[in-house]
C-alpha positions as CSV (number, residue, x, y, z in Angstrom):
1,X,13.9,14.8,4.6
2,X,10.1,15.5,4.8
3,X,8.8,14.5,9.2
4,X,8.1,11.1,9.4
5,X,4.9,10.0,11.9
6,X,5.7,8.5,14.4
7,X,6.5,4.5,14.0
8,X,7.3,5.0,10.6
9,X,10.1,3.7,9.1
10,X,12.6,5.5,6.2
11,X,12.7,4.8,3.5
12,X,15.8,3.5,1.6
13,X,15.2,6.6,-0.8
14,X,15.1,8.3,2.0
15,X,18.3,7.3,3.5
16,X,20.1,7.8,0.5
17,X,18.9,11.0,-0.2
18,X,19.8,12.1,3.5
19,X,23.4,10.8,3.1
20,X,24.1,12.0,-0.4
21,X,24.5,8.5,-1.8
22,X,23.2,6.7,-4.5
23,X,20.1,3.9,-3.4
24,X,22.4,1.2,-4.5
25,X,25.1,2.5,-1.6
26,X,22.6,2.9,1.2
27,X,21.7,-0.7,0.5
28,X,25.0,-2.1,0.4
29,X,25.8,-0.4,3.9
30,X,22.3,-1.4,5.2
31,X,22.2,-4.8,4.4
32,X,26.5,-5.6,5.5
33,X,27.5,-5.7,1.9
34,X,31.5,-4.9,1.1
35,X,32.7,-2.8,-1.6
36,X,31.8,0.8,0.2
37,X,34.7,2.7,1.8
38,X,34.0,4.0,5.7
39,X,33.7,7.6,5.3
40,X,30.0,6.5,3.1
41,X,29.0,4.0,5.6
42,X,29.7,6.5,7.8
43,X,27.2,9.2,6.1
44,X,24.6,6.3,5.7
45,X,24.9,5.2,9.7
């Protein structure tokens, strides 16, 4: 993942990239949505 500046926030792209998950997963576990097993929320987090 490229250095962020300081105050910046990730992106979701960014997350999901990072985790090795689709965007559609790293928004499910961002936003509290069911349907993704605990070892991906637990790459996402």
């Amino acid at each position: 993942m490229p250095e962020q500046s300081p105050g910046s926030r990730p992106t979701l792209e960014a997350v999901a990239a990072r985790a090795g998950v689709s965007r559609a997963t790293a928004s499910r576990v961002v936003n509290g949505g069911d349907g993704v097993r605990k070892p991906l929320v637990d790459k996402v987090l």
